[in-house]
C-alpha positions in Angstrom: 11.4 0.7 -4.5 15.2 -0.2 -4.6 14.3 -1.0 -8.0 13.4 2.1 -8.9 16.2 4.2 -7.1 19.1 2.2 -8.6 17.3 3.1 -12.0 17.6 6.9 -11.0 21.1 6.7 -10.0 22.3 4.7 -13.2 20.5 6.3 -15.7 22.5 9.9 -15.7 22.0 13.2 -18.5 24.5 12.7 -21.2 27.1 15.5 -20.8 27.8 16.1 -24.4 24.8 18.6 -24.3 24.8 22.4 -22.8 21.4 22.1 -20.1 19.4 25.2 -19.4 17.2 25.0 -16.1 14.3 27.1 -16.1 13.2 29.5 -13.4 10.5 28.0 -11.9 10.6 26.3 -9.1 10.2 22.1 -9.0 8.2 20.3 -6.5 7.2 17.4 -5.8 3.5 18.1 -5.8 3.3 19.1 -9.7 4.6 15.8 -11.2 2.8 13.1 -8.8 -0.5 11.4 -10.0 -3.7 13.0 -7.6 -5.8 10.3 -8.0 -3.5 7.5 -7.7 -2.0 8.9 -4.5 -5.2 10.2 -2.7 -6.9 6.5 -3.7 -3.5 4.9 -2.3 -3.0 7.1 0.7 -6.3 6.3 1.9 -5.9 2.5 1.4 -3.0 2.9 3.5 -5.5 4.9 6.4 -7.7 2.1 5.9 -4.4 -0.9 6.2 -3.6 1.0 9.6 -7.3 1.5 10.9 -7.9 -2.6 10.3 -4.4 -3.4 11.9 -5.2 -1.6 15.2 -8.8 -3.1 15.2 -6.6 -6.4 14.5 -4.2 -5.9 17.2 -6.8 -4.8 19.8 -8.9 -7.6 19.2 -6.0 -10.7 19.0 -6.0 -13.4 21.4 -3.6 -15.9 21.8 -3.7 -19.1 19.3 -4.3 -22.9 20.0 -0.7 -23.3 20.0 -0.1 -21.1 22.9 1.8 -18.4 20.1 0.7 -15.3 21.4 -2.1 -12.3 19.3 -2.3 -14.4 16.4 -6.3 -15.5 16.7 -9.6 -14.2 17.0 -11.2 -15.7 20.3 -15.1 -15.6 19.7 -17.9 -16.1 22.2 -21.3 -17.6 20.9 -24.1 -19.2 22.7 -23.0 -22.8 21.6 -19.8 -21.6 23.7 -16.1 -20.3 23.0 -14.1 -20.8 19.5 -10.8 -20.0 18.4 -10.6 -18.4 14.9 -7.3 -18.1 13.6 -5.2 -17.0 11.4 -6.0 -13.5 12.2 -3.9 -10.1 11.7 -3.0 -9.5 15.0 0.0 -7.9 16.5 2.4 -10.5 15.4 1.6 -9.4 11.2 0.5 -6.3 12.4 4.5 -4.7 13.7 6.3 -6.0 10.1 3.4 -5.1 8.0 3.5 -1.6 9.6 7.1 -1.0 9.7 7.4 -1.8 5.8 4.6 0.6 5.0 6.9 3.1 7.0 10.1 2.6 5.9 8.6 2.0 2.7 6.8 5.2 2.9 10.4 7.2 4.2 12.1 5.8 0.9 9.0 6.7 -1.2 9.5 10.4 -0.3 13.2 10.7 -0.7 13.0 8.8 -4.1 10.5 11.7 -5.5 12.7 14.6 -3.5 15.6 13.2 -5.6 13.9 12.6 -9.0 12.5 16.0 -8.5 15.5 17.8 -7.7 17.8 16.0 -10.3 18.2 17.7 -13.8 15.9 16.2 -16.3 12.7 16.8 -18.8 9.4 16.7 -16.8 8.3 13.8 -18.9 11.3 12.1 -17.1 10.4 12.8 -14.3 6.9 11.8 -14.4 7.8 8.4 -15.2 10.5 8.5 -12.5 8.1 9.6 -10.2 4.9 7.7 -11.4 7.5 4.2 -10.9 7.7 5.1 -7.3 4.5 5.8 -6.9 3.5 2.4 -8.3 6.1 0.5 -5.9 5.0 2.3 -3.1 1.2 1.6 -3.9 2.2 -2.3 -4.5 3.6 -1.9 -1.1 0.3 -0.7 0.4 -2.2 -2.2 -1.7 -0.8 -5.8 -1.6 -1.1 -5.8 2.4 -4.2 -4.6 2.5 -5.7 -7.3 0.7 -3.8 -9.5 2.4 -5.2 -8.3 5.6 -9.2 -8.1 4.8 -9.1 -11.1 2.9 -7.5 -12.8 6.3 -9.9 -10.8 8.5 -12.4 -11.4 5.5 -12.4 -15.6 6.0 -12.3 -15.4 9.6 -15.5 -13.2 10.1 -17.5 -15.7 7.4 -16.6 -18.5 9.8 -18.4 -17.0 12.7 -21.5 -18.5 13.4 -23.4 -16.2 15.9 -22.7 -12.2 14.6 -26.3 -11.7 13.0 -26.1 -8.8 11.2 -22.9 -7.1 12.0 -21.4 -10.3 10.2 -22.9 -9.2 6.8 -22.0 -5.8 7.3 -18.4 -6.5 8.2 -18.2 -9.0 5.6 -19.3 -6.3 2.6 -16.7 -3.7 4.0 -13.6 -6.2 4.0 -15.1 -7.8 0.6 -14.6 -4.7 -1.3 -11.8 -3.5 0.8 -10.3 -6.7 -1.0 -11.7 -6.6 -4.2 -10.2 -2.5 -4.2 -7.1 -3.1 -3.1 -6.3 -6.0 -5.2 -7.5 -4.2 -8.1 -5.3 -1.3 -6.9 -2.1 -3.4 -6.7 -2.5 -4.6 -10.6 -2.9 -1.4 -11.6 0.0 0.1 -9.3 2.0 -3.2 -10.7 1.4 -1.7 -14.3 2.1 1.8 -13.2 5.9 0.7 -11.7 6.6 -1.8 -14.9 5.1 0.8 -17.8 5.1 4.8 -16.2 5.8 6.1 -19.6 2.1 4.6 -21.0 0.7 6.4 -18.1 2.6 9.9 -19.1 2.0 9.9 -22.5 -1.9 8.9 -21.6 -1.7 12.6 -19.1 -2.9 15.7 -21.1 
């Protein structure tokens, strides 16, 4: 994301030219990709939904480190799964998605305010909204994959098991998929605005 700010403020209009600015208005909401931030803002819905299920289920580890396992009750008696997304990953994976998100939004108020061509600013703000969907995507997968290990290790969950499992398999498989494509979206925006009708 800092990346892709220090690009905005270094790469200034050339002042040998006289600019025109046309009348209409410019916001933020005509230059951003739909798809890309819909599919990304709802990965980062589903990030926080499986953090607070994370948190709320946490227990404390074998080491004694507190909310970093999963304690699980069978018949054959207690186990300890760890690691496991609790509150401990939970608080610094959340506060970069914020911040992260705060300096997402002021990055495309300032390419959208700055005076440019609209095909500049599509790639300005098509970069940022690849960093930012690195910045969800990549913890998301992180997160179900983690979650996604420890519920395959459980022995005694019948059929919620199989149904949790397919949910945080294809949250996985999504977001990673997500994350290479949001990778090529930050390092290549202008393939992805000459591709836009």
């Amino acid at each position: 994301m800092l990346g892709v700010y220090a690009s905005d403020v270094v790469a200034r209009p050339s002042q040998g030219w006289v600019r025109v600015a046309q009348v209409t208005p410019r916001r933020i909401r005509d230059h951003v990709p739909r798809a890309l931030t819909a599919a990304l803002t709802g990965q980062a819905v589903v990030l926080t939904g499986l953090l607070i299920v994370a948190a709320a289920t946490a227990s404390t580890d074998a080491d004694g480190r507190s909310r970093r396992a999963l304690t699980v009750t069978c018949p054959a008696g207690t186990r300890l799964l760890s690691p496991w997304p609790g509150p401990y990953y939970a608080w610094p994976i959340l506060g970069g998605l914020t911040v992260g998100t705060v300096v997402c939004a002021v990055l495309l108020r300032r390419i959208t305010a700055r005076s440019r061509s609209d095909d500049q600013r599509r790639t300005g703000i098509r970069a940022a909204i690849g960093a930012w969907g690195v910045m969800v995507s990549a913890p998301l997968f992180a997160v179900s994959l983690t979650m996604g290990v420890v519920v395959l290790s459980l022995s005694c969950a019948g059929g919620m098991k199989d149904a949790a499992l397919w949910g945080l398999a294809l949250t996985a498989l999504t977001s990673a998929l997500t994350a290479c494509h949001c990778l090529c979206v930050l390092l290549l925006p202008q393939v992805y605005v000459k591709a836009r009708p």
